[in-house]
mmCIF file of the N, C-alpha and C atoms, coordinates in Angstrom:
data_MODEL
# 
_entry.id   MODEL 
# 
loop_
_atom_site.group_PDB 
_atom_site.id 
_atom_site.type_symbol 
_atom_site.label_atom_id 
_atom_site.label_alt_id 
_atom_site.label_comp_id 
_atom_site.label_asym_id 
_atom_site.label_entity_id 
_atom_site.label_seq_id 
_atom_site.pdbx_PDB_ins_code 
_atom_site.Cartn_x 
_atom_site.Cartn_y 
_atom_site.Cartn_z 
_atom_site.occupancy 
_atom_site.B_iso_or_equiv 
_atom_site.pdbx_formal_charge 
_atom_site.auth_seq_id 
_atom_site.auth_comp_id 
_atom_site.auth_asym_id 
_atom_site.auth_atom_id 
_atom_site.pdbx_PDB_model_num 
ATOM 1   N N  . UNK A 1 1  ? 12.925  -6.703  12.339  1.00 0.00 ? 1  UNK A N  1 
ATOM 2   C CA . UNK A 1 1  ? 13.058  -5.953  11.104  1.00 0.00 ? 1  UNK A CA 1 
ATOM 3   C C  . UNK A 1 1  ? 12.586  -4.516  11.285  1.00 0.00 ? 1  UNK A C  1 
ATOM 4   N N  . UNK A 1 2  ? 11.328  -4.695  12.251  1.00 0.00 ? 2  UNK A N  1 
ATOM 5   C CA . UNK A 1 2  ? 11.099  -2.947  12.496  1.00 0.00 ? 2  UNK A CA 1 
ATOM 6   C C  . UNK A 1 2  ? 12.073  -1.867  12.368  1.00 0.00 ? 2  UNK A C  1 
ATOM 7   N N  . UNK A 1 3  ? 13.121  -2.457  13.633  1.00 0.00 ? 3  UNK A N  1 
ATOM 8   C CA . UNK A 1 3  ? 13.926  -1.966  14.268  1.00 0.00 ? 3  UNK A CA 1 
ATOM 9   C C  . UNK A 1 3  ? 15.092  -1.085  13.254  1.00 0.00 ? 3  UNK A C  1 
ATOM 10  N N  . UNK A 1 4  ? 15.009  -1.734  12.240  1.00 0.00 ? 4  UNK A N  1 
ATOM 11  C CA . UNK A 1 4  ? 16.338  -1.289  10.906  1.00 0.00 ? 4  UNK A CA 1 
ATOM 12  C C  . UNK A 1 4  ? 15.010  -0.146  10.221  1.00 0.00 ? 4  UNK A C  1 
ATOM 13  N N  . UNK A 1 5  ? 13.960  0.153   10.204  1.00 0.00 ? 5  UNK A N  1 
ATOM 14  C CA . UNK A 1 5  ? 13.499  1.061   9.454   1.00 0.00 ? 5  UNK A CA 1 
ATOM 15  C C  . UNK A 1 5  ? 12.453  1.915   9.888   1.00 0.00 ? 5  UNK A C  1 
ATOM 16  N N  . UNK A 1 6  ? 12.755  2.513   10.177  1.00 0.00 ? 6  UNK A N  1 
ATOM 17  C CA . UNK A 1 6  ? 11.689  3.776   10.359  1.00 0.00 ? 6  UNK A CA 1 
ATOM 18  C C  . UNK A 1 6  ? 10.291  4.203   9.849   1.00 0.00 ? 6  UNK A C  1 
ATOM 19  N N  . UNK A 1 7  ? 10.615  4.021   8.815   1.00 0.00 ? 7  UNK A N  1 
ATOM 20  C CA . UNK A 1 7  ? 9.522   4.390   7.895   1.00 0.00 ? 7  UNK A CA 1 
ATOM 21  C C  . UNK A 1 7  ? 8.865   2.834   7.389   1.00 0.00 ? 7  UNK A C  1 
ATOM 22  N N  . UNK A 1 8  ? 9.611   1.588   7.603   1.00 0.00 ? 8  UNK A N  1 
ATOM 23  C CA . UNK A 1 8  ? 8.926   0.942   7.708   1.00 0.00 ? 8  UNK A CA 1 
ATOM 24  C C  . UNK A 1 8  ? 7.864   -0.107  9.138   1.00 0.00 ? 8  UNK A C  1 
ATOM 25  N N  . UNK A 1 9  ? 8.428   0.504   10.051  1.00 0.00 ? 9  UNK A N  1 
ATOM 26  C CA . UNK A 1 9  ? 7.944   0.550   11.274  1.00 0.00 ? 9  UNK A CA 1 
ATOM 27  C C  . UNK A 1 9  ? 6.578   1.096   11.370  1.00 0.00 ? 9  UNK A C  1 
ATOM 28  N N  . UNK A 1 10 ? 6.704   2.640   11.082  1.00 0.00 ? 10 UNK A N  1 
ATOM 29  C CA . UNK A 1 10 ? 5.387   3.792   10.433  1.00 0.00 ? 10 UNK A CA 1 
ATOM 30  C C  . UNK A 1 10 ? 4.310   3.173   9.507   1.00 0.00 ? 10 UNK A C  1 
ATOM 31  N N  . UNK A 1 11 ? 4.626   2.142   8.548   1.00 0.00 ? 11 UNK A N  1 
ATOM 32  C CA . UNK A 1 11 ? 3.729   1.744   7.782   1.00 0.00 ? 11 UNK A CA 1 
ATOM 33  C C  . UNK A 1 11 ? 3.079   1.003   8.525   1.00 0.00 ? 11 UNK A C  1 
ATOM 34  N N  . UNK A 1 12 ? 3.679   -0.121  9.239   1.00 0.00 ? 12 UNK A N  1 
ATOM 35  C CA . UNK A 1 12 ? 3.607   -1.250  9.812   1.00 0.00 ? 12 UNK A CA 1 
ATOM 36  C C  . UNK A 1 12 ? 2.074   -1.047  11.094  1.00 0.00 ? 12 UNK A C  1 
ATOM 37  N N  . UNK A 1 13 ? 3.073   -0.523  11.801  1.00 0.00 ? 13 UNK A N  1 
ATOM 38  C CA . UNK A 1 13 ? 1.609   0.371   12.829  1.00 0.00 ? 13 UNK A CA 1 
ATOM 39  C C  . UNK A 1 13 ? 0.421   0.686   12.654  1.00 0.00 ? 13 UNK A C  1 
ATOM 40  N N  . UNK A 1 14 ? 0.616   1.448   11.325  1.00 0.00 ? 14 UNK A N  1 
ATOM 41  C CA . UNK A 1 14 ? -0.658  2.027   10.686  1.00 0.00 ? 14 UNK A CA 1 
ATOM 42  C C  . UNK A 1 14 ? -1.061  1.002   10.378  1.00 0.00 ? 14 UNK A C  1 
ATOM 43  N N  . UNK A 1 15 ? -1.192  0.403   9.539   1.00 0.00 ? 15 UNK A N  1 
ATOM 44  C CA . UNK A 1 15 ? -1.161  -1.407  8.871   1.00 0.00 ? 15 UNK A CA 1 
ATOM 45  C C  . UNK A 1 15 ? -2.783  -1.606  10.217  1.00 0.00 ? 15 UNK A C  1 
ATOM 46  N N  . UNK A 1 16 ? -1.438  -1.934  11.127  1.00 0.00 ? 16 UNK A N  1 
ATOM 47  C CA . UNK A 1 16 ? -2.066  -2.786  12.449  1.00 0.00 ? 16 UNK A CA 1 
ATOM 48  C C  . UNK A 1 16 ? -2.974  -2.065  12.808  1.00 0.00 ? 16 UNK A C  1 
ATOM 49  N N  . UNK A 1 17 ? -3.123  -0.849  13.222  1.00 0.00 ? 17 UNK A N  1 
ATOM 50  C CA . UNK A 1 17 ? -4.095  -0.495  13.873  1.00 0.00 ? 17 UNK A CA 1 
ATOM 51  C C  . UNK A 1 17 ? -5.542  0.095   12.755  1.00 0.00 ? 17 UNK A C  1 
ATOM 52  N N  . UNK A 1 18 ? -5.386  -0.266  11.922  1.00 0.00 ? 18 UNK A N  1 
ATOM 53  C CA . UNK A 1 18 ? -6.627  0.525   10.822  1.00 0.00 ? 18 UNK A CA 1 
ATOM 54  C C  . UNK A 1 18 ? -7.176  -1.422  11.193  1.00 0.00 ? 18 UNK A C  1 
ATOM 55  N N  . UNK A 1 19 ? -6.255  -2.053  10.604  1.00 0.00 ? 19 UNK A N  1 
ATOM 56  C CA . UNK A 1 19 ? -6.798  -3.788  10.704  1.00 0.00 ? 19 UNK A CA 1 
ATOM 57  C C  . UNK A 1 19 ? -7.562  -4.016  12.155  1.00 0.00 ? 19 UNK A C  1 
ATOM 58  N N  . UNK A 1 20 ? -6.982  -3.838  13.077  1.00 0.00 ? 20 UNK A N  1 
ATOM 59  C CA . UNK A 1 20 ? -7.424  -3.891  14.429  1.00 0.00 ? 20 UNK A CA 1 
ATOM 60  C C  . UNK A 1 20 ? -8.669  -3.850  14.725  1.00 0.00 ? 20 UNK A C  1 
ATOM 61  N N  . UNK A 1 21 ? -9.045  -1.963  13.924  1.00 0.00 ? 21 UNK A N  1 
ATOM 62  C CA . UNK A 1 21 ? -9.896  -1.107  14.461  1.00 0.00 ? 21 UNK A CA 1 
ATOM 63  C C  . UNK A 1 21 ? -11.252 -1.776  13.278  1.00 0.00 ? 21 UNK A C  1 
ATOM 64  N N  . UNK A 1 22 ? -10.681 -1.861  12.545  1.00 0.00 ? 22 UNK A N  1 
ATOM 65  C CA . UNK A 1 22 ? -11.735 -2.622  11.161  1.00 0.00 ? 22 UNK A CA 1 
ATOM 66  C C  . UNK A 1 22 ? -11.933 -3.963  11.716  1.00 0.00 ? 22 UNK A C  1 
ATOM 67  N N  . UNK A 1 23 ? -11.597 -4.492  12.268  1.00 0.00 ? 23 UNK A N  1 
ATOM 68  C CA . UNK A 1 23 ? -11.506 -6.369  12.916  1.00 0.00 ? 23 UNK A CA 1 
ATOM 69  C C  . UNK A 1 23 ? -12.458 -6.051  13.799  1.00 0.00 ? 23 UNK A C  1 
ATOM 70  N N  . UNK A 1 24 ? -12.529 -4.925  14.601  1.00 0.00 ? 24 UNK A N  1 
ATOM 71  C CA . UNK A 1 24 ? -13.601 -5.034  15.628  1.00 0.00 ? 24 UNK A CA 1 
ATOM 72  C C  . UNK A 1 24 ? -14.914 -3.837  15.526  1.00 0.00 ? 24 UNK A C  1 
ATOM 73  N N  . UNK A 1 25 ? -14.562 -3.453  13.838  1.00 0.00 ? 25 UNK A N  1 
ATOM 74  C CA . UNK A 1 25 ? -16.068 -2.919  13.522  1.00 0.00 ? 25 UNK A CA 1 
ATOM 75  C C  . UNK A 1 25 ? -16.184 -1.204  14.232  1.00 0.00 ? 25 UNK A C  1 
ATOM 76  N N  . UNK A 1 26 ? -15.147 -0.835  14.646  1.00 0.00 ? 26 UNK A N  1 
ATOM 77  C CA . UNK A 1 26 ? -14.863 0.409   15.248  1.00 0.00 ? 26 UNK A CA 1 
ATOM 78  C C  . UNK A 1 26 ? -14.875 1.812   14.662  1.00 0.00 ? 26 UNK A C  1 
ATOM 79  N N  . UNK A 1 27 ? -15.757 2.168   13.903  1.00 0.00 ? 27 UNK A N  1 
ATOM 80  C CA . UNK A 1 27 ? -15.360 3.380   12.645  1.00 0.00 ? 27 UNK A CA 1 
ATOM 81  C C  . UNK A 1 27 ? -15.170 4.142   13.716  1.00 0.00 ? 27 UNK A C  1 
ATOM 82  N N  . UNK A 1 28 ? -15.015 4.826   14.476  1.00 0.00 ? 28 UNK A N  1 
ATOM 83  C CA . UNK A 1 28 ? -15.105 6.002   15.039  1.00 0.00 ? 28 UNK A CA 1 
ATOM 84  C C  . UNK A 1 28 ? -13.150 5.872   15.282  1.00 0.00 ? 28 UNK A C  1 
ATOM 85  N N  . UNK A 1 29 ? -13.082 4.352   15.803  1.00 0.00 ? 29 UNK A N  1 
ATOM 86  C CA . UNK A 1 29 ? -11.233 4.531   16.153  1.00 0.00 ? 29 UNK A CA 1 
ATOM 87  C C  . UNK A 1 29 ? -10.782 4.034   14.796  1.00 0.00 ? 29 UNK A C  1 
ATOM 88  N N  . UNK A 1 30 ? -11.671 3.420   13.888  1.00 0.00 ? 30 UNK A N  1 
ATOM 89  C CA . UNK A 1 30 ? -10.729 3.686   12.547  1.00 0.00 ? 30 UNK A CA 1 
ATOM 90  C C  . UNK A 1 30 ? -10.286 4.548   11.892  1.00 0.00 ? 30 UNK A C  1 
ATOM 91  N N  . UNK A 1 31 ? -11.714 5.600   11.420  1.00 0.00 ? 31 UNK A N  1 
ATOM 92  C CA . UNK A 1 31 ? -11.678 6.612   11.064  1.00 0.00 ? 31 UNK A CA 1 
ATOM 93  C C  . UNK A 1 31 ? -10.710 7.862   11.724  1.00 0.00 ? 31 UNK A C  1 
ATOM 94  N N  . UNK A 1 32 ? -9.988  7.505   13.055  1.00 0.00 ? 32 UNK A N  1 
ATOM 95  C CA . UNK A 1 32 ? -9.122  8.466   13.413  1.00 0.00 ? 32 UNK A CA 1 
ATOM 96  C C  . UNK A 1 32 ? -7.596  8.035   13.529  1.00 0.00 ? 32 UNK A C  1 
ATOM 97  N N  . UNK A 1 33 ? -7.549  6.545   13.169  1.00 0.00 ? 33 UNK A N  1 
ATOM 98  C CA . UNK A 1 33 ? -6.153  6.010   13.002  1.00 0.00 ? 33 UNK A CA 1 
ATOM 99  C C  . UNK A 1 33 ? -6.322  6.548   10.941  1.00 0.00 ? 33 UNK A C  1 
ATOM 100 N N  . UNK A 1 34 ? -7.505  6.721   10.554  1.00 0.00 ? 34 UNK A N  1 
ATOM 101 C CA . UNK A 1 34 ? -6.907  7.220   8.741   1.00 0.00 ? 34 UNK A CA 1 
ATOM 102 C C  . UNK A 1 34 ? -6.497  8.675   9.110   1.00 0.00 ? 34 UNK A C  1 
ATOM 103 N N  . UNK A 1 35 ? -6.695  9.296   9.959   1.00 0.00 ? 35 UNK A N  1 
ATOM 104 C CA . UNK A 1 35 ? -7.222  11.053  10.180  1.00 0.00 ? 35 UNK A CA 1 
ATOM 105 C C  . UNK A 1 35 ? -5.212  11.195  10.492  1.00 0.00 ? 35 UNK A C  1 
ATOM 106 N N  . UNK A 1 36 ? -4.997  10.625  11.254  1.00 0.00 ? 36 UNK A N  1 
ATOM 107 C CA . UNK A 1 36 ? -3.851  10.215  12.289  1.00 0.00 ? 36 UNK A CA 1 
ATOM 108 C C  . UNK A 1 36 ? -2.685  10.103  10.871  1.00 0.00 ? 36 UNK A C  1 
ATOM 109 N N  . UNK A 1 37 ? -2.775  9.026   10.614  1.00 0.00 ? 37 UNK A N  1 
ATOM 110 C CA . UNK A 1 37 ? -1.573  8.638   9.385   1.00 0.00 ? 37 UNK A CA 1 
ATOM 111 C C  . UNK A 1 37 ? -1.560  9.564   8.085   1.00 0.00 ? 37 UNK A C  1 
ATOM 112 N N  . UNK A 1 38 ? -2.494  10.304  7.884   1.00 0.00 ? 38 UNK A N  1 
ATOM 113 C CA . UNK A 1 38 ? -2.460  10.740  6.384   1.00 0.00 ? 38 UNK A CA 1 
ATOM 114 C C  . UNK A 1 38 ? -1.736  11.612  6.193   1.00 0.00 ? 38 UNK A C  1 
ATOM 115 N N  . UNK A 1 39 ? -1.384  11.118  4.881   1.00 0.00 ? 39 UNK A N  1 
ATOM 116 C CA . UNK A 1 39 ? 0.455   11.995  4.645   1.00 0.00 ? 39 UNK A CA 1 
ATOM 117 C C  . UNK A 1 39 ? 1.512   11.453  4.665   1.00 0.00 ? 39 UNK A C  1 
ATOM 118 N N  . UNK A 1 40 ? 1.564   10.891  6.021   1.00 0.00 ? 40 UNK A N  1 
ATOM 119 C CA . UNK A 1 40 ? 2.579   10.260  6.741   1.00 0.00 ? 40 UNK A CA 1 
ATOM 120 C C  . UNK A 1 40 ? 3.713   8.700   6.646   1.00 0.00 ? 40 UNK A C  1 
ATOM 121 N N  . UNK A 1 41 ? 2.844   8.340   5.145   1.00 0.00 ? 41 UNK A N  1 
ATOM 122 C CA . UNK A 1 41 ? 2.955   7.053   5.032   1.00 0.00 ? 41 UNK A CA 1 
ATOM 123 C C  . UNK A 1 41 ? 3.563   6.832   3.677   1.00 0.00 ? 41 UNK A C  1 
ATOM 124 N N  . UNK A 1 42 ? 4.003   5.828   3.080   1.00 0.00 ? 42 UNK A N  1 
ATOM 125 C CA . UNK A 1 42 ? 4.107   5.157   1.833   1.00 0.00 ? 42 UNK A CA 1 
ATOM 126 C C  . UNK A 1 42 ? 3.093   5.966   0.901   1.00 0.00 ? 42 UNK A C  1 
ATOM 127 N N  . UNK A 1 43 ? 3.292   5.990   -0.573  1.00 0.00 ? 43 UNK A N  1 
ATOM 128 C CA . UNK A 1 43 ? 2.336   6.697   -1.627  1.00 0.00 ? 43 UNK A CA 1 
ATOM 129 C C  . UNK A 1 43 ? 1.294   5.674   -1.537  1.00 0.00 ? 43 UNK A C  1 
ATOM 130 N N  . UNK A 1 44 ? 1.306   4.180   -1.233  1.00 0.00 ? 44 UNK A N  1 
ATOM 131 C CA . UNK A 1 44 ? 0.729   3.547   -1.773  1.00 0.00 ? 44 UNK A CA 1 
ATOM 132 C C  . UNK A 1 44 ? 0.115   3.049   -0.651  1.00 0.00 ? 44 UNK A C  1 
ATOM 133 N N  . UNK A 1 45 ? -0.365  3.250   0.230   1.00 0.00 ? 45 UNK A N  1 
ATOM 134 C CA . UNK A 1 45 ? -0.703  2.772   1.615   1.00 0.00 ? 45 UNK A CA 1 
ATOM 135 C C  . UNK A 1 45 ? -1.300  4.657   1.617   1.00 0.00 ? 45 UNK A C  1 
ATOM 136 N N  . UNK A 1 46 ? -0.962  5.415   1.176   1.00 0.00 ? 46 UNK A N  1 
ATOM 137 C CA . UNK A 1 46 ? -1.407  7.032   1.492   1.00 0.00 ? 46 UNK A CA 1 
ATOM 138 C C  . UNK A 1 46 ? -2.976  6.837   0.557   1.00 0.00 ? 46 UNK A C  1 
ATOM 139 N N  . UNK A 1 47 ? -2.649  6.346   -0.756  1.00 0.00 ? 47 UNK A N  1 
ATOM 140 C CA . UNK A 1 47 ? -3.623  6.036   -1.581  1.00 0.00 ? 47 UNK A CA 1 
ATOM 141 C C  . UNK A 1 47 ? -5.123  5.283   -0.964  1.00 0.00 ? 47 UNK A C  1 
ATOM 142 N N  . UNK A 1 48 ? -4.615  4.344   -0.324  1.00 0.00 ? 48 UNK A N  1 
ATOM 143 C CA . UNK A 1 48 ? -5.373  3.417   0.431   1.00 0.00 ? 48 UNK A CA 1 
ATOM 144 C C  . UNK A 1 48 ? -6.400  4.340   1.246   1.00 0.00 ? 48 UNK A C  1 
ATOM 145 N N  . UNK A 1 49 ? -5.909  5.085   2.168   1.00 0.00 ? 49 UNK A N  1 
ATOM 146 C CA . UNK A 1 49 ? -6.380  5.975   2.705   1.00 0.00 ? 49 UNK A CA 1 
ATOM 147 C C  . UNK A 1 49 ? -7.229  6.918   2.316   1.00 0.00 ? 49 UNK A C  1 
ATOM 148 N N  . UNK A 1 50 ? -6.720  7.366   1.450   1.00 0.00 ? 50 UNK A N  1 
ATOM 149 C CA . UNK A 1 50 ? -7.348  8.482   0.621   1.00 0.00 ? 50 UNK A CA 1 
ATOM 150 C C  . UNK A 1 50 ? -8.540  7.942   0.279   1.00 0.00 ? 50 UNK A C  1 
ATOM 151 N N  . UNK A 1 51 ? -8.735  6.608   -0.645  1.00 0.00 ? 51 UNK A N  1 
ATOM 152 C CA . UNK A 1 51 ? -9.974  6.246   -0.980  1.00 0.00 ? 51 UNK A CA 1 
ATOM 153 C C  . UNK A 1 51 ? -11.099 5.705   0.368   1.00 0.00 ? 51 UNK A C  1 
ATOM 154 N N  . UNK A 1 52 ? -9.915  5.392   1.136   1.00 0.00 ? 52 UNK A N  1 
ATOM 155 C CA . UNK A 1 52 ? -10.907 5.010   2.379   1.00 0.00 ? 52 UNK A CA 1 
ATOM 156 C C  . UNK A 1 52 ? -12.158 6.497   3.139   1.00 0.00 ? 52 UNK A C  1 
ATOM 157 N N  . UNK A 1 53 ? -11.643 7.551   2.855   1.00 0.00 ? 53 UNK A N  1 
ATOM 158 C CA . UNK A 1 53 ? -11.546 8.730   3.787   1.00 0.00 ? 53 UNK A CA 1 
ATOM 159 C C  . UNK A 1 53 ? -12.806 9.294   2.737   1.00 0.00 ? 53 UNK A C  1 
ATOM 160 N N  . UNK A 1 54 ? -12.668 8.963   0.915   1.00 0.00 ? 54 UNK A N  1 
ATOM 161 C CA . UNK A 1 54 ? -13.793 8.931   0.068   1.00 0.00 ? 54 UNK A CA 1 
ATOM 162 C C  . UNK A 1 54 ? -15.043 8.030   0.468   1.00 0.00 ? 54 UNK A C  1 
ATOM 163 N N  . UNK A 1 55 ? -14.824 7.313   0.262   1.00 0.00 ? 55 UNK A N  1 
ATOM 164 C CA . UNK A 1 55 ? -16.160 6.189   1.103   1.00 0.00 ? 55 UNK A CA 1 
ATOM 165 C C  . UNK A 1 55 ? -16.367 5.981   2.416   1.00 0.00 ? 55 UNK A C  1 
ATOM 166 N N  . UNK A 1 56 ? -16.334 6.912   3.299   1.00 0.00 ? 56 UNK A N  1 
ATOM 167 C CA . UNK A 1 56 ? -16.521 6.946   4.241   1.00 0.00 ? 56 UNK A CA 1 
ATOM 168 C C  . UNK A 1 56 ? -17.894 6.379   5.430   1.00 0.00 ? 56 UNK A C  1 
ATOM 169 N N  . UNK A 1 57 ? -18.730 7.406   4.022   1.00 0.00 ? 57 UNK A N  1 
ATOM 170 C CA . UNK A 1 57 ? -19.913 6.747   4.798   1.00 0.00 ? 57 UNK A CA 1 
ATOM 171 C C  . UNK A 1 57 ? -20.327 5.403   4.448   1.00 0.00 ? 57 UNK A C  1 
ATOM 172 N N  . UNK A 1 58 ? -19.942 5.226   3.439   1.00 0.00 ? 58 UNK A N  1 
ATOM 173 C CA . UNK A 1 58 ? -20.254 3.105   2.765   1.00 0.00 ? 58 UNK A CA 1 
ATOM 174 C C  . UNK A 1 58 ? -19.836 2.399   4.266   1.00 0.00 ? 58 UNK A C  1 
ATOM 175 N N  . UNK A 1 59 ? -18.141 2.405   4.232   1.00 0.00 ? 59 UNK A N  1 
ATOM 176 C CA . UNK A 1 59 ? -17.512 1.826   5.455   1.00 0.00 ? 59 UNK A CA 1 
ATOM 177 C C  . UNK A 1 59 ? -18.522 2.384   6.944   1.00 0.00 ? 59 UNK A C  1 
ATOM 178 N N  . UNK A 1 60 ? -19.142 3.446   7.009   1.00 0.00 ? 60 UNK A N  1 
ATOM 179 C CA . UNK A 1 60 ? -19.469 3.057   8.298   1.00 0.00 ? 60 UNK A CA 1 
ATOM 180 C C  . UNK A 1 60 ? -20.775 2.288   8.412   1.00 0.00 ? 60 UNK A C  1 
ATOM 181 N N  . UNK A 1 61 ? -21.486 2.477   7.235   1.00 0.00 ? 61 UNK A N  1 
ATOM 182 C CA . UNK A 1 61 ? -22.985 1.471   7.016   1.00 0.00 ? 61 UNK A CA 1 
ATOM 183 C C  . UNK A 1 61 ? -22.242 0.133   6.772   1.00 0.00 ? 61 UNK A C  1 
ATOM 184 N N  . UNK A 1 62 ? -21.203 -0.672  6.495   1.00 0.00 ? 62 UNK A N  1 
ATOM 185 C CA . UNK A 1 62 ? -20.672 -1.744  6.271   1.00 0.00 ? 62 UNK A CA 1 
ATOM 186 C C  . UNK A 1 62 ? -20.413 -2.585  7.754   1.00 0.00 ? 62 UNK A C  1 
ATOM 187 N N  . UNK A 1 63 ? -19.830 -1.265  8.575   1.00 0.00 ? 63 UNK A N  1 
ATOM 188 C CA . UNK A 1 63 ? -19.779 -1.544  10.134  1.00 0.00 ? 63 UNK A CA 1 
ATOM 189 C C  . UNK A 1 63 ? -21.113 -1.733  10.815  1.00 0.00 ? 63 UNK A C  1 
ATOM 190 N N  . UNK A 1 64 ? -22.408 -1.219  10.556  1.00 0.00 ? 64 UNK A N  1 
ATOM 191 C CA . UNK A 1 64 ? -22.965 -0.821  11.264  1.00 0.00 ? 64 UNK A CA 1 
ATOM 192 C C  . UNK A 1 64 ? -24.040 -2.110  11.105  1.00 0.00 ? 64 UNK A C  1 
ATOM 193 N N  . UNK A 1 65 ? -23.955 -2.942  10.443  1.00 0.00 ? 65 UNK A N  1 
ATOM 194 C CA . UNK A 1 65 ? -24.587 -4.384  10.073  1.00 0.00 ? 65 UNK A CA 1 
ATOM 195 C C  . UNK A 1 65 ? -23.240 -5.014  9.292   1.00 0.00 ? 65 UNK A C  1 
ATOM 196 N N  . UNK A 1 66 ? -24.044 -7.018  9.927   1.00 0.00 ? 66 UNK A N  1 
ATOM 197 C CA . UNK A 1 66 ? -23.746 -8.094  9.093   1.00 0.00 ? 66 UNK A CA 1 
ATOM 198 C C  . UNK A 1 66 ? -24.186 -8.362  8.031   1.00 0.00 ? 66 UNK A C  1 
ATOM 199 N N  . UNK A 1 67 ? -25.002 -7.714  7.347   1.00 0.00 ? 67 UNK A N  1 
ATOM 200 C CA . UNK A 1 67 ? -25.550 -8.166  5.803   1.00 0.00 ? 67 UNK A CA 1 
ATOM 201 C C  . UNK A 1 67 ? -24.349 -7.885  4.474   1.00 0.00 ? 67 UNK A C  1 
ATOM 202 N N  . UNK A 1 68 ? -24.505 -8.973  4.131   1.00 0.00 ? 68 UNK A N  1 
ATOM 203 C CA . UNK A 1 68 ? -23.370 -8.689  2.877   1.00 0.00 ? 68 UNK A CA 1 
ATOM 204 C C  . UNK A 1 68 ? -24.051 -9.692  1.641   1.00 0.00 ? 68 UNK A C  1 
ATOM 205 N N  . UNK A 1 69 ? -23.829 -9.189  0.121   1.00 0.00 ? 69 UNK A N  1 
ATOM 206 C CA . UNK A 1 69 ? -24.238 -9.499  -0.641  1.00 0.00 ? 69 UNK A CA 1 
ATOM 207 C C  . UNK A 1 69 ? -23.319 -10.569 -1.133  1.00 0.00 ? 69 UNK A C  1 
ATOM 208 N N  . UNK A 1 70 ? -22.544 -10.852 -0.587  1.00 0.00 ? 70 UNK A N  1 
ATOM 209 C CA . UNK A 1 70 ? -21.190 -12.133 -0.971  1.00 0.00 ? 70 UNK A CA 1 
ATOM 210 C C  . UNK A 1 70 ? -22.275 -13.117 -1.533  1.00 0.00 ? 70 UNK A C  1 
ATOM 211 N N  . UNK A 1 71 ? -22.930 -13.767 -0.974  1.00 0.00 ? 71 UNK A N  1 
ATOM 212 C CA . UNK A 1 71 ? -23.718 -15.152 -1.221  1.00 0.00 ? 71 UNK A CA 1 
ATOM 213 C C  . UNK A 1 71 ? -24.310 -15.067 -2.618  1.00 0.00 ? 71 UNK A C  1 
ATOM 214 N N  . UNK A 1 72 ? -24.965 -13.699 -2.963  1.00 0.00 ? 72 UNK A N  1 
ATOM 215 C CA . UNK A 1 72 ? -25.974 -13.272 -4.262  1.00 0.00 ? 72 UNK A CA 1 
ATOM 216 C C  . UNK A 1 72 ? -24.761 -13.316 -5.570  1.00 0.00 ? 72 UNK A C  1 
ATOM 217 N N  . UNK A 1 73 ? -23.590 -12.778 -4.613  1.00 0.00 ? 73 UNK A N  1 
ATOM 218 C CA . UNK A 1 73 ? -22.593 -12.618 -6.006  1.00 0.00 ? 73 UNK A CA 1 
ATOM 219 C C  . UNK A 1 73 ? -21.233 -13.742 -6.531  1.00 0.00 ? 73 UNK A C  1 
ATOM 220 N N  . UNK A 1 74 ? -21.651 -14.550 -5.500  1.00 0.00 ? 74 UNK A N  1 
ATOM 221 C CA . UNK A 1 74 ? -21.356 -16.152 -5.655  1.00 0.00 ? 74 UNK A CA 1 
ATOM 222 C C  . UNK A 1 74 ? -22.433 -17.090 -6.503  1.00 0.00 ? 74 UNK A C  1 
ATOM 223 N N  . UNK A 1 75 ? -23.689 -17.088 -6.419  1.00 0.00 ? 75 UNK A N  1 
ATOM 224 C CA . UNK A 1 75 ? -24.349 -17.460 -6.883  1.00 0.00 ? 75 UNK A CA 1 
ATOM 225 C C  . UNK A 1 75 ? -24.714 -16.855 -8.959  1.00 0.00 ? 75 UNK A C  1 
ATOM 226 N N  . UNK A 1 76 ? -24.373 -15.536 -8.813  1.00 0.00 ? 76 UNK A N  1 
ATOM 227 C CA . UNK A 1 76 ? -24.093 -14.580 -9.980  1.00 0.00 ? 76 UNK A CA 1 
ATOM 228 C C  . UNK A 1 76 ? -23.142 -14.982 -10.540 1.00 0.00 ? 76 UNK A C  1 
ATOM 229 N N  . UNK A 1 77 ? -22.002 -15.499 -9.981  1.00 0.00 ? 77 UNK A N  1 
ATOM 230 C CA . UNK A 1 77 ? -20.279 -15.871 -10.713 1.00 0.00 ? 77 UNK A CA 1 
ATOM 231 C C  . UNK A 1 77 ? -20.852 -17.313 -11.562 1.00 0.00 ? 77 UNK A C  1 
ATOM 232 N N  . UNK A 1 78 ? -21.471 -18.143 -10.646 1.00 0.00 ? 78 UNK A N  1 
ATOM 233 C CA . UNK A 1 78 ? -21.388 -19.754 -10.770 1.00 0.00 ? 78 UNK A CA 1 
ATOM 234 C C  . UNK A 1 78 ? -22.538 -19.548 -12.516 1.00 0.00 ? 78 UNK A C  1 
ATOM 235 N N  . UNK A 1 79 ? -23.484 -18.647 -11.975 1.00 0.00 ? 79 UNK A N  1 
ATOM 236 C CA . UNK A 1 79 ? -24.223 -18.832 -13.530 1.00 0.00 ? 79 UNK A CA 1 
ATOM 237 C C  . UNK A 1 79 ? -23.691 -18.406 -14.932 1.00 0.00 ? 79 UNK A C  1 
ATOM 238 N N  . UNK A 1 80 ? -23.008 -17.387 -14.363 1.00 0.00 ? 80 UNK A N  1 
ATOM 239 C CA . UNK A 1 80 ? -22.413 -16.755 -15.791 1.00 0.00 ? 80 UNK A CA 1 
ATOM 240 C C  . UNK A 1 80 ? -21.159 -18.070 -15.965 1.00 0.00 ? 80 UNK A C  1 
ATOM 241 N N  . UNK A 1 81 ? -20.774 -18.728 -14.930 1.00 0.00 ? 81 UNK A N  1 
ATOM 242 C CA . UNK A 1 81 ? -19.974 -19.885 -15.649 1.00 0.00 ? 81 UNK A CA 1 
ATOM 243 C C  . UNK A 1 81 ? -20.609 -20.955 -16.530 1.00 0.00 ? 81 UNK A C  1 
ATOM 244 N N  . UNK A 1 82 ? -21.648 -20.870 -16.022 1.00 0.00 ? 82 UNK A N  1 
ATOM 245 C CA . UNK A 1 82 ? -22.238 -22.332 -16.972 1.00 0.00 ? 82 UNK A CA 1 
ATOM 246 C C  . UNK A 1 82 ? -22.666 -21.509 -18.004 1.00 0.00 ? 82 UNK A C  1 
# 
């Protein structure tokens, strides 16, 4: 399917390599696959970016440790249910 679109090929790539570079905790090669694509892409995948390129420094303290508050805000969901 690449192959029939251009511009959806372009998304596709970008796609992969921001996922890639985020899969293995990499801000330095993430942050230059957002630097790389911007502009260049879908409005809505450009958007993506844009806010990524805003929180910049969150995402690299997010990389830079395993601590995540998931568990506290699972435990927060289950009470406000009962």
């Amino acid at each position: 399917m690449l192959s029939y679109s251009e511009e959806l090929k372009e998304n596709w790539l970008a796609f992969q390599n921001m996922y890639s570079s985020f899969d293995t905790r990499d801000s330095i090669r993430f942050f230059g696959w957002l630097q790389r694509y911007d502009g260049n892409l879908d409005e809505k995948l450009a958007t993506v970016i844009e806010t990524f390129l805003k929180i910049e420094s969150y995402i690299k303290n997010s990389f830079r440790t395993s601590l995540s508050n998931g568990v506290l805000e699972g435990i927060n969901n289950k009470i406000k249910l009962i």
